[in-house]
C-alpha positions in Angstrom: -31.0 36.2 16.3 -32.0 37.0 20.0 -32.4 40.4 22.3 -28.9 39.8 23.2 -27.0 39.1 19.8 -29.3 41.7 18.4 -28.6 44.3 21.3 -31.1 46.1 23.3 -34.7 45.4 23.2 -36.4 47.0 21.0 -38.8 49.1 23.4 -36.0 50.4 25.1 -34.2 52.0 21.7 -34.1 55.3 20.9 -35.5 56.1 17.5 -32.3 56.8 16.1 -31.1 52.9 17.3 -33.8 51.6 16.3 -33.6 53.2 12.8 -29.8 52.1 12.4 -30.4 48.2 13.4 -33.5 48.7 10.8 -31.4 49.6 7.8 -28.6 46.7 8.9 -31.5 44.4 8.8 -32.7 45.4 5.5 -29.3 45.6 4.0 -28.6 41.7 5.4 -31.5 40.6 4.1 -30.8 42.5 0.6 -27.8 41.0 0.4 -29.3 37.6 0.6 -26.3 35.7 2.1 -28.6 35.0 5.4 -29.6 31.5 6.2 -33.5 30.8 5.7 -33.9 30.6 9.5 -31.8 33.2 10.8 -33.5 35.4 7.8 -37.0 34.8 9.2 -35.4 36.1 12.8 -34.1 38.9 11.3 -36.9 40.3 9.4 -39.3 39.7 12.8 -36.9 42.2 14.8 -37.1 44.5 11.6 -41.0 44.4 12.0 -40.7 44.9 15.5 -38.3 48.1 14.8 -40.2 49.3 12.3 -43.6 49.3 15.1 -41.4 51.3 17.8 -40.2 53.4 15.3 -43.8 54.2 14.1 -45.2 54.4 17.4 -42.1 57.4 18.4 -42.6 59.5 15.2 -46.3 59.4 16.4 -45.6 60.2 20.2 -43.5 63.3 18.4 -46.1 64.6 16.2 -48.4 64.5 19.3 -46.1 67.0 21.4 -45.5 69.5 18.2 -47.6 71.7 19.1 -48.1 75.4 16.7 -48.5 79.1 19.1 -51.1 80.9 18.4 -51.0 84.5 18.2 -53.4 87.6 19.1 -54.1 90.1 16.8 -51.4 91.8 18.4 -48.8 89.0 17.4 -49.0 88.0 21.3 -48.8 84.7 22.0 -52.1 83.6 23.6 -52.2 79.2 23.5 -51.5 76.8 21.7 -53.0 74.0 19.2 -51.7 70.6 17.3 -49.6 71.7 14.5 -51.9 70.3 11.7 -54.7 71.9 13.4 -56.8 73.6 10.5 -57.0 77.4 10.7 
């Protein structure tokens, strides 16, 4: 399996893409009715998937961030969501 029977490259799927092709891999590869070869293919893109999917859900978590209030309940800034308080 190549970049063009597989589809896009990986680094240029959404997460949601990237998540679909993911759970078609593993379901393939469940199934076990892929040759040895073509298996081995498979599972690298799913690695690969797998990384850029990581590597979104990380780049999302860094842009959520939490307002912080005043004692007024005014919003005055903001910090990382899992900032302590």
């Amino acid at each position: 399996m190549n970049e063009t029977d597989a589809g896009k490259p990986v680094e240029q799927m959404s997460f949601e893409e990237a998540i679909a092709e993911l759970e078609q891999i593993v379901q393939r590869l469940e199934q076990g009715q892929v040759p040895l070869a073509e298996s081995i293919a498979i599972y690298e893109r799913g690695a690969a998937l797998k990384k850029h999917c990581e590597k979104l859900l990380q780049q999302a978590e860094a842009r959520i961030e939490k307002i912080v209030l005043n004692e007024q309940g005014e919003p005055v800034g903001a910090e990382p969501l899992d900032a302590p308080e």
